[in-house]
N, CA, C and O of each residue as an XYZ file, in Angstrom:
668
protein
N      29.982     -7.319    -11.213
C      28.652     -7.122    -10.649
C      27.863     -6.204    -11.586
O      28.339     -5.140    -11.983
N      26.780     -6.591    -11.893
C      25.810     -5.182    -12.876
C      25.420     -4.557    -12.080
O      25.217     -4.740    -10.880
N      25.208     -3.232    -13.170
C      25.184     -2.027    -12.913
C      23.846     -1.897    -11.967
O      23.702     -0.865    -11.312
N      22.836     -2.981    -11.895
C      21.355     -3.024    -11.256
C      21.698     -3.152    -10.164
O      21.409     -2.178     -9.469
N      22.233     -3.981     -9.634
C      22.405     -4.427     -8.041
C      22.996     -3.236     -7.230
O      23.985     -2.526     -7.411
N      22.109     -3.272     -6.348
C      22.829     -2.218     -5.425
C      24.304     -2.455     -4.839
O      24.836     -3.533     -5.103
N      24.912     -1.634     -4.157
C      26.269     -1.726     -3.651
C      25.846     -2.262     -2.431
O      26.123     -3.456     -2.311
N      25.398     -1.872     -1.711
C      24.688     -2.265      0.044
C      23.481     -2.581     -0.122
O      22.663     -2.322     -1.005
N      23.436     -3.328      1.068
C      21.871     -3.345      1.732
C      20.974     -2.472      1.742
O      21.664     -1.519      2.103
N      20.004     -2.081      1.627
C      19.104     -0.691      1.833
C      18.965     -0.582      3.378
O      19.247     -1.565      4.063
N      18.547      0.558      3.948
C      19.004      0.332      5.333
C      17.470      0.412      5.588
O      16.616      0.926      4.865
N      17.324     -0.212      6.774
C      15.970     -0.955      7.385
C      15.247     -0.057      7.164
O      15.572      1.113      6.966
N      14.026     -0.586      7.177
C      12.793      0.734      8.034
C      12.889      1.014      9.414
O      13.549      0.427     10.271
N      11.655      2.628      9.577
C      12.094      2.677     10.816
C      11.239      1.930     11.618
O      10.267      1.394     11.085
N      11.482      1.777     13.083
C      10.599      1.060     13.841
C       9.378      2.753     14.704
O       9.286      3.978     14.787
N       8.799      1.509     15.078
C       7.639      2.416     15.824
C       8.357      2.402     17.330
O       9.132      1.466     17.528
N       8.124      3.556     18.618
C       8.286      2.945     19.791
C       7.716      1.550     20.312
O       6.492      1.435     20.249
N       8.061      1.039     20.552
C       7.540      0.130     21.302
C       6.410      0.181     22.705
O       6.072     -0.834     23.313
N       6.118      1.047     22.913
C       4.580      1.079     23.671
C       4.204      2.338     23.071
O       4.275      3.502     23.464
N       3.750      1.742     21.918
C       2.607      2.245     20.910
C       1.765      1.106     19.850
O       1.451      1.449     18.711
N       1.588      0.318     20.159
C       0.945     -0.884     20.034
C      -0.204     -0.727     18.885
O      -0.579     -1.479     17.985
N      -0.660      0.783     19.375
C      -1.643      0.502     18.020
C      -1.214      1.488     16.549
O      -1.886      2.166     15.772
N       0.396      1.122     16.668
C       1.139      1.868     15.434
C       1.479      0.812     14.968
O       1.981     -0.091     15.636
N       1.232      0.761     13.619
C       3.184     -0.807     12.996
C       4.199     -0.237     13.452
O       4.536      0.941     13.577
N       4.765     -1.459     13.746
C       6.163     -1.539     13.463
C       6.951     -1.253     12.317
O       8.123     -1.583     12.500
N       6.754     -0.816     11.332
C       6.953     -0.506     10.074
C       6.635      0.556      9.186
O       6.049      0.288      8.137
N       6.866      1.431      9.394
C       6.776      2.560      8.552
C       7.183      2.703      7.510
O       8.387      2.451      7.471
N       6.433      3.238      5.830
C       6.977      3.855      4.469
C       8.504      4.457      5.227
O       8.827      5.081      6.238
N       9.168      3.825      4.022
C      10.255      4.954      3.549
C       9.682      5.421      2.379
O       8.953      4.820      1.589
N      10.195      6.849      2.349
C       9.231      7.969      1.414
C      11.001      8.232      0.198
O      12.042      8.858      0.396
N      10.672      7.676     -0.561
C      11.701      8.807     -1.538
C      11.066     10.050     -2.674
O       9.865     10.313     -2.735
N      12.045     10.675     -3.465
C      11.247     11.620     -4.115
C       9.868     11.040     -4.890
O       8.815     11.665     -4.763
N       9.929      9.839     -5.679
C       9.175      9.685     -6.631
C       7.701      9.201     -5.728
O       6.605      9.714     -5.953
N       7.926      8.178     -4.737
C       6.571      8.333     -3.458
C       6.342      9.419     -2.945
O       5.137      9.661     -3.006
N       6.683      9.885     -2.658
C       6.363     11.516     -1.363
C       5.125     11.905     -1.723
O       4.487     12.468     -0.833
N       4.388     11.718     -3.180
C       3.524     12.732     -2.968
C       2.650     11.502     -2.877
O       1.677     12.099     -3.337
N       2.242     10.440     -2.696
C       1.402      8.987     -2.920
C       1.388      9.143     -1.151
O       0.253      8.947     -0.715
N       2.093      9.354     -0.412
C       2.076      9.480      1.438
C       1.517     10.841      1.717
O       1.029     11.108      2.815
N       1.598     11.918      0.495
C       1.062     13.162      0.930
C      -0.366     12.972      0.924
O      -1.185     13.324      1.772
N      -0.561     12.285     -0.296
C      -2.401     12.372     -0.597
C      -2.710     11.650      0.502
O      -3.472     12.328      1.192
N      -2.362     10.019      1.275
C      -2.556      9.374      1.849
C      -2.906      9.710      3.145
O      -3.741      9.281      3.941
N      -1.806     10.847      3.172
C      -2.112     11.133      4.927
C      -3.572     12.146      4.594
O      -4.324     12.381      5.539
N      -3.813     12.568      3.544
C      -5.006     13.324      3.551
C      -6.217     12.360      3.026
O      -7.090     12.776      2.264
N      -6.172     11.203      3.458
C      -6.980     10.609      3.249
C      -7.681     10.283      1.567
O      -8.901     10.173      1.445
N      -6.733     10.152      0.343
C      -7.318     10.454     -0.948
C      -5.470      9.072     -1.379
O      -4.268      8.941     -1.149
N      -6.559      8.507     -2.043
C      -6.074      7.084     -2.794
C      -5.059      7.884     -4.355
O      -5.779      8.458     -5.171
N      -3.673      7.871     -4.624
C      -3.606      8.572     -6.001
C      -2.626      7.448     -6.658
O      -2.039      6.532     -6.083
N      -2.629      7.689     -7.605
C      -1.322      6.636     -8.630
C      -0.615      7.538     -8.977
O      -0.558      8.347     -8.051
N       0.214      7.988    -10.171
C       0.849      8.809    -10.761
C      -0.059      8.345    -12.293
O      -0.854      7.412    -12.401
N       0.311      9.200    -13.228
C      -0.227      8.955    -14.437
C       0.578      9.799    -15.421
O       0.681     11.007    -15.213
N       1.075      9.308    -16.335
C       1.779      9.867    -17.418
C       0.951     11.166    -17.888
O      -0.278     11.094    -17.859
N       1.410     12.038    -18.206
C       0.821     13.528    -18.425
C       1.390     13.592    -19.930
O       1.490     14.799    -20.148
N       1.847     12.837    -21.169
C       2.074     13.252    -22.225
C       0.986     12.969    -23.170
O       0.556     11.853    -23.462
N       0.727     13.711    -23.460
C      -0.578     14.289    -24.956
C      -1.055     12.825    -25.053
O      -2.272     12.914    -24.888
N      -0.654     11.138    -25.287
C      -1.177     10.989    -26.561
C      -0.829      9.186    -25.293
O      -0.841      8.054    -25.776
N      -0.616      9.430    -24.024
C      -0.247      8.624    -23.520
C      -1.238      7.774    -21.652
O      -2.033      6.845    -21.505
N      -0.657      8.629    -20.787
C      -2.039      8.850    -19.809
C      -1.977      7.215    -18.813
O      -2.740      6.772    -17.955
N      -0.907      6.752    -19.328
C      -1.293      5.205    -18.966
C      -0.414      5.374    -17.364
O       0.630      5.983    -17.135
N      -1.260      4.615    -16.463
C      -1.141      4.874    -14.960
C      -0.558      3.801    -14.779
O      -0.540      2.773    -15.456
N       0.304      4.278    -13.097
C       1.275      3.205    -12.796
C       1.832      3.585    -11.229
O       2.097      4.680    -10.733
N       1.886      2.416    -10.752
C       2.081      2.232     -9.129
C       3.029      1.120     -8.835
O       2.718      0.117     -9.477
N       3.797      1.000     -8.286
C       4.488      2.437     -7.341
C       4.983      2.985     -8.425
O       5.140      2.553     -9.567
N       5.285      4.330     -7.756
C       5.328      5.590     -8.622
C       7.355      5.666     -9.025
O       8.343      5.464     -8.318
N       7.203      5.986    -10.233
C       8.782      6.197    -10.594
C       8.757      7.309    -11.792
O       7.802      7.783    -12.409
N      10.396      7.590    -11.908
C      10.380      8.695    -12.525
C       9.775      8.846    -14.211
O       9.380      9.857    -14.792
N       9.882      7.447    -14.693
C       9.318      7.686    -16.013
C       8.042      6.736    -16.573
O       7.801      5.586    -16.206
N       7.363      7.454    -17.468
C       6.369      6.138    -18.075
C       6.845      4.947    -18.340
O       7.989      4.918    -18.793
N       6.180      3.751    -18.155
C       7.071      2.541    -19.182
C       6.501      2.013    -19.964
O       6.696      0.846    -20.302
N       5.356      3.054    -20.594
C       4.799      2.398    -22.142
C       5.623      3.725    -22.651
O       6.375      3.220    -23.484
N       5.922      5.163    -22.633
C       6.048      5.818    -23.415
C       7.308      6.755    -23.089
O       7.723      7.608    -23.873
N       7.781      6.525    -22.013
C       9.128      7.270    -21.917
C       9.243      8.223    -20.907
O      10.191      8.372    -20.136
N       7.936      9.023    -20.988
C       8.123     10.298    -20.301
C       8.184     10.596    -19.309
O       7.401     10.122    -18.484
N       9.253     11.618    -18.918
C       9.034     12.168    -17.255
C       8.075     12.984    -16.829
O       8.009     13.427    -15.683
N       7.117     13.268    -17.937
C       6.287     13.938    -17.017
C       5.148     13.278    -16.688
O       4.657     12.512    -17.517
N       4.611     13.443    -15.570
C       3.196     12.922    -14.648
C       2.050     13.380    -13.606
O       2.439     13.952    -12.588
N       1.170     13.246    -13.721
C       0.584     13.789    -12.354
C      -0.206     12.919    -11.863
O      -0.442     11.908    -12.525
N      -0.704     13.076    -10.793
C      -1.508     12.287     -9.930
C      -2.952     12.154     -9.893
O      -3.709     12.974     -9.373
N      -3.382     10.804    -10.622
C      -4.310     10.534    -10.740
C      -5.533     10.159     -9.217
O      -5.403      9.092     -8.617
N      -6.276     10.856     -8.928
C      -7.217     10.124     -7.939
C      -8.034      8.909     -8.260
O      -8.840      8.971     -9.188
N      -7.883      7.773     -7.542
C      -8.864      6.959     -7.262
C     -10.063      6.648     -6.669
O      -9.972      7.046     -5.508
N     -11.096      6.167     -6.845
C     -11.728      5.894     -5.916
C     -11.697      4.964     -4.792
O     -12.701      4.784     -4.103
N     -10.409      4.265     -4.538
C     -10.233      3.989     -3.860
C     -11.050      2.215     -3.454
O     -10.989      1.490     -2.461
N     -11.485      2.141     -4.274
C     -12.803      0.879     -4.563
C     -11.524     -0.507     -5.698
O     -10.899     -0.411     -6.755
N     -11.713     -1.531     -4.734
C     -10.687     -2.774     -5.399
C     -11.397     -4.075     -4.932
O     -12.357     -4.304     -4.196
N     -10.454     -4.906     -5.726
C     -11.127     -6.426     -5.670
C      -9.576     -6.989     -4.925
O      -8.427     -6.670     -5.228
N     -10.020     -7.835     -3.968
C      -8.759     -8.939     -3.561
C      -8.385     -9.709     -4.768
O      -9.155    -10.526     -5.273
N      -7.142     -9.436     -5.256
C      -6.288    -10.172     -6.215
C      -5.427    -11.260     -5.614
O      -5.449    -12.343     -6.198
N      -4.682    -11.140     -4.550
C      -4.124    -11.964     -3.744
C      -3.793    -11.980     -2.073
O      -3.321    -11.038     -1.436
N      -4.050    -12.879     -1.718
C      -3.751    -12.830     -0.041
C      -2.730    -14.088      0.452
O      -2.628    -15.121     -0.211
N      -2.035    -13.867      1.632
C      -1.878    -14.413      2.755
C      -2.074    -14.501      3.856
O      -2.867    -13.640      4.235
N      -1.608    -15.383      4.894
C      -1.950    -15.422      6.092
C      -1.383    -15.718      6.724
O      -1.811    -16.681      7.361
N       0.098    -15.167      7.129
C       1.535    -15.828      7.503
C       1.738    -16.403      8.829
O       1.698    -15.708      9.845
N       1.971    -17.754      8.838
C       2.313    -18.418     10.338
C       3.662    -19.290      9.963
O       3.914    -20.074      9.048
N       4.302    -18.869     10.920
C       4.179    -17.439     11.843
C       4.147    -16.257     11.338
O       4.423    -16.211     10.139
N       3.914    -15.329     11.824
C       4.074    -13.850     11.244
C       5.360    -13.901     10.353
O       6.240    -14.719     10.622
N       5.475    -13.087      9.354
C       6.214    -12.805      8.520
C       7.890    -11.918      9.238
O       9.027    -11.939      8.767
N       7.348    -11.221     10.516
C       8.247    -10.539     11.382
C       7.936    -10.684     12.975
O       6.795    -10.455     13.378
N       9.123    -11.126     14.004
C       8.762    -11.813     15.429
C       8.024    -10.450     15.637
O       7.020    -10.617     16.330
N       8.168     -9.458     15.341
C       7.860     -8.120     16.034
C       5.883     -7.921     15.960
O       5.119     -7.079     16.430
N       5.716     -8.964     15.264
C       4.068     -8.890     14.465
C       3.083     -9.893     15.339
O       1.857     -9.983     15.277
N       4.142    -10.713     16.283
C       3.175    -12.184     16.420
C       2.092    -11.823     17.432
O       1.213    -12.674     17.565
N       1.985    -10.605     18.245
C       0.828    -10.973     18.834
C      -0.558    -10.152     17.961
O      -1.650     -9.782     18.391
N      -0.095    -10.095     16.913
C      -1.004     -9.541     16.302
C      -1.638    -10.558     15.176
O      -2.680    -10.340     14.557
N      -0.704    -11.840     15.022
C      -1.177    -13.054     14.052
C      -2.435    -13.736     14.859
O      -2.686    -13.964     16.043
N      -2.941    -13.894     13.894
C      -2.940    -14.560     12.602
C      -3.461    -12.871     11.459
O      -4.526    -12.254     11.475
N      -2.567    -12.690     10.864
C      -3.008    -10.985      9.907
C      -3.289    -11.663      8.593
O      -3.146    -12.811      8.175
N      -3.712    -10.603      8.127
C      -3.529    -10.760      6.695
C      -2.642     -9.899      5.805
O      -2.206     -8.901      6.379
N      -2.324    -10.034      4.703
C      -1.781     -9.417      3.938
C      -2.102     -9.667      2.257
O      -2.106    -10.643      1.507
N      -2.374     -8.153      2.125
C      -3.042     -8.735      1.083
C      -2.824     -7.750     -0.608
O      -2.346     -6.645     -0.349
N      -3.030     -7.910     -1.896
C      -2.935     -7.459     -3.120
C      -4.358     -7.035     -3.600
O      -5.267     -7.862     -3.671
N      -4.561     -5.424     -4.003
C      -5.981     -5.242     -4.047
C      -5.538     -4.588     -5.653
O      -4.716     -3.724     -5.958
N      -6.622     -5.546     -6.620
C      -6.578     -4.951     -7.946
C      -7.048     -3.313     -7.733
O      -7.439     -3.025     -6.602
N      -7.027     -2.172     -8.819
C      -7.542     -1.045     -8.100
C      -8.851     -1.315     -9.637
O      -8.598     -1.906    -10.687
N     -10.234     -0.629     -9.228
C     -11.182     -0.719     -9.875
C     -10.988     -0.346    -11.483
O     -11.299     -1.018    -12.466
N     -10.264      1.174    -11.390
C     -10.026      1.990    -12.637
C      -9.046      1.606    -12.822
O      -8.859      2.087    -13.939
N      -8.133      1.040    -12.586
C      -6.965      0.310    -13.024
C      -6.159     -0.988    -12.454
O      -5.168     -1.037    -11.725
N      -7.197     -2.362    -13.245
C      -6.871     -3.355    -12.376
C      -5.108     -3.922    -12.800
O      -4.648     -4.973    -12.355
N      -4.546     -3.239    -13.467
C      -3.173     -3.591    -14.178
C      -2.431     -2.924    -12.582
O      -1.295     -3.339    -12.352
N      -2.787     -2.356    -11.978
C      -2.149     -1.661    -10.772
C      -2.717     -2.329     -9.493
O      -3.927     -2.432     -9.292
N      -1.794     -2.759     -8.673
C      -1.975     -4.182     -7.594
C      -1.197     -2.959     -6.159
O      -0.010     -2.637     -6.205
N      -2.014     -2.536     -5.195
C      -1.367     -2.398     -4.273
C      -1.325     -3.095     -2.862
O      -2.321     -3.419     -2.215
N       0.069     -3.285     -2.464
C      -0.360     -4.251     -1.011
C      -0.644     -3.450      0.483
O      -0.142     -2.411      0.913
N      -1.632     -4.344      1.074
C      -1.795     -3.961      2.523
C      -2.975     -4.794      3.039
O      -3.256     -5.853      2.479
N      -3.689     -4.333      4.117
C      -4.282     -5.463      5.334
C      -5.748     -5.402      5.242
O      -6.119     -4.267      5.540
N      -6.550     -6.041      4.998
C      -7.904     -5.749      4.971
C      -8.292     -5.921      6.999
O      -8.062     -6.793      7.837
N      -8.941     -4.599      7.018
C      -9.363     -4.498      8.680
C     -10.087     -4.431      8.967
O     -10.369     -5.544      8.523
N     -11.385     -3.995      9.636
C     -12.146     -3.883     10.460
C     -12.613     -2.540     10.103
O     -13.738     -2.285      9.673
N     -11.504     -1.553     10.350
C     -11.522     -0.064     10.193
C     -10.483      0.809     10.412
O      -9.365      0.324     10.585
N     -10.620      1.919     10.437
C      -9.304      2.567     10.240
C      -8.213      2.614     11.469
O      -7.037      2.955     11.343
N      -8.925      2.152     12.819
C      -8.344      2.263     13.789
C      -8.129      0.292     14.617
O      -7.791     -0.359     15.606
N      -8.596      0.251     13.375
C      -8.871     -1.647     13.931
C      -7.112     -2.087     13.601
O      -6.327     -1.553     12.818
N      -6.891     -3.338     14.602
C      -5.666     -3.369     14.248
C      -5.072     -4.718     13.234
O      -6.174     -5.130     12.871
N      -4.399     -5.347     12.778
C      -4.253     -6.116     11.575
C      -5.230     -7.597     12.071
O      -5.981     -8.195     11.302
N      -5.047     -7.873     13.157
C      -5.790     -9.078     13.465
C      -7.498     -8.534     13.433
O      -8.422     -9.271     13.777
N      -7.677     -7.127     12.958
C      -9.634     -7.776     13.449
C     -10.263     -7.878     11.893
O     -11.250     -7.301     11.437
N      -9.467     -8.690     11.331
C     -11.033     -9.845     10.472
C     -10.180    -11.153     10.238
O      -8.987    -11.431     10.117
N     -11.918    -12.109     10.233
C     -11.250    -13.257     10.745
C     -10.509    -13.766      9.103
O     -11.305    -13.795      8.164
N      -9.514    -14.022      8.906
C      -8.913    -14.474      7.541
C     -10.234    -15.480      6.793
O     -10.479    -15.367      5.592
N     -10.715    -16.082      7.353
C     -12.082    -17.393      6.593
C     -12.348    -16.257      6.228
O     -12.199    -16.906      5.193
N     -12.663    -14.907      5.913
C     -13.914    -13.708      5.414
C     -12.821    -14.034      4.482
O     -12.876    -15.261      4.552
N     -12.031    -13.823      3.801
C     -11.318    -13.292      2.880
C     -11.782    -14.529      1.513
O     -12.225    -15.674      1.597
N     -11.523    -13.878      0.613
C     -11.874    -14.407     -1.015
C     -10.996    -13.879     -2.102
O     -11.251    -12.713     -2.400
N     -10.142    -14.377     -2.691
C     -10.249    -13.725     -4.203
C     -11.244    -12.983     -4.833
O     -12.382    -13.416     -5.012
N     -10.913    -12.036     -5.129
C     -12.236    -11.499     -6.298
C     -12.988    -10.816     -5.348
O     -14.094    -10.432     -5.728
N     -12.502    -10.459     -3.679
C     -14.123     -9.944     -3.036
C     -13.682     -8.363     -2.875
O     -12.548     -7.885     -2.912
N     -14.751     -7.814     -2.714
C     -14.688     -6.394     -3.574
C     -14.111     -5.775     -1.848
O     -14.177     -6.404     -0.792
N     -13.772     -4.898     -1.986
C     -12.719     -3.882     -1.106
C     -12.843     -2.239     -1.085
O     -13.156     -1.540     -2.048
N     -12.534     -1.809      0.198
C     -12.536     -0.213     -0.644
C     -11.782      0.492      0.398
O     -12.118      0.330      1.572
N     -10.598      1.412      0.034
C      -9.542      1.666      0.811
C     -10.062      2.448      1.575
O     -11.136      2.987      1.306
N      -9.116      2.759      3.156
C      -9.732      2.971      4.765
C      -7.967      3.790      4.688
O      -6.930      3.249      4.306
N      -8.122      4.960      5.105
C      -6.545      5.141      5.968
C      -6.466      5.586      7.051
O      -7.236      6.365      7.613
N      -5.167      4.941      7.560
C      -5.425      4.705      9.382
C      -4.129      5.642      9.438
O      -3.203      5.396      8.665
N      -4.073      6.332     10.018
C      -3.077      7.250     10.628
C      -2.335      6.459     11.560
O      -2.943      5.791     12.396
N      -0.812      6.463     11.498
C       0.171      5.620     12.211
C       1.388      6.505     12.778
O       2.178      5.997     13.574
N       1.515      7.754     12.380
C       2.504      8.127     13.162
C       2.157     10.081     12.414
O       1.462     10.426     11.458
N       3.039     10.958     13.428
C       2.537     12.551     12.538
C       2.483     12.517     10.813
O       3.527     12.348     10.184
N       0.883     12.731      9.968
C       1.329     13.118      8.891
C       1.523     11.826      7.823
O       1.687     11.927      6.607
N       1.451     10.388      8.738
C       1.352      9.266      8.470
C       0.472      8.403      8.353
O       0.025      7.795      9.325
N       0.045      8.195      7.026
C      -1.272      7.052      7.049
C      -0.980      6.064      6.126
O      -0.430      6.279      5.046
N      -1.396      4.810      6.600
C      -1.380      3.542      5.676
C      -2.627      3.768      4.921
O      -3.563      4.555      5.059
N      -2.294      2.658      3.925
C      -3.705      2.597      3.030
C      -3.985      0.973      3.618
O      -3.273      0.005      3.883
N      -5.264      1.249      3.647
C      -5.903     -0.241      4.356
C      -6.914     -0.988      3.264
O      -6.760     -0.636      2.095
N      -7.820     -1.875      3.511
C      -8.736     -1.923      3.208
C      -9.693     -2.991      3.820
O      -9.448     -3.982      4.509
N     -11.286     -2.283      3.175
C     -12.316     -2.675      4.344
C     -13.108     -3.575      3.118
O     -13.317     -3.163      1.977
N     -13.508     -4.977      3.691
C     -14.776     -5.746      2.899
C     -15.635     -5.188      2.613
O     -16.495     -4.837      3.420
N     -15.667     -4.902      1.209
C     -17.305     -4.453      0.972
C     -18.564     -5.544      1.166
O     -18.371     -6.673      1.617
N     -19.648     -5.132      0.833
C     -20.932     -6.070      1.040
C     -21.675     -6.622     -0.532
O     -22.668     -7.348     -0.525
């Protein structure tokens, strides 16, 4: 077996209670190299990581321990504006998870980021920060239509990154 493959399964995410309806079912698992991408998040501020060596700077999501144009471990956290274009969507029927269906028809979706369209992050274009995955109707959706991230608080200290149709 190579050395890549894990030994086990990764163990699930956690679930939400179940009469809390307007939480996911699905919560981040946070390890060291995310933690601080859920810290900015829950404070409402969009970040990547970004290589911090002299001569390098090149940004990258999801976040890991080293550059992969230039090597280095060191990095800090770049802010975004939070402003993207739909790169890719779905619209899963059935839901992708039984735990989701009365919330289908959702979307799910890949948002280039403005200042760095080489960086693709996924999540739900909504309504608003408290809207839940079903409120826009999927026909709104486009390739290429401009976006700009919303975060909805889902559990203590916990916020998704969303995003809302621009005009």
């Amino acid at each position: 077996m190579p050395d890549s493959l894990p030994a086990s399964p990764p163990e699930p995410l956690p679930a939400s209670p179940p009469d809390s309806p307007s939480e996911p079912l699905l919560l981040p698992v946070v390890d060291e190299d995310g933690a601080p991408f859920w810290e900015y998040a829950a404070r409402g501020e969009l970040r990547v990581q970004a290589c911090a060596a002299p001569a390098c700077g090149e940004t990258r999501f999801p976040p890991r321990p080293c550059c992969p144009r230039c090597g280095s471990f060191e990095s800090r956290w770049r802010k975004m504006s939070g402003r993207g274009r739909i790169w890719s969507f779905v619209v899963p029927h059935p839901p992708l998870l039984p735990a989701y269906a009365e919330q289908a028809p959702y979307n799910a979706v890949l948002v280039e980021l403005m200042e760095a369209p080489h960086i693709r992050q996924a999540g739900n274009v909504v309504a608003g920060p408290d809207a839940p995955l079903n409120s826009v109707d999927p026909a709104r959706l486009r390739i290429g239509a401009p976006v700009r991230a919303v975060f909805c608080p889902v559990a203590p200290g916990v916020s998704l990154v969303r995003w809302l149709l621009e005009r």
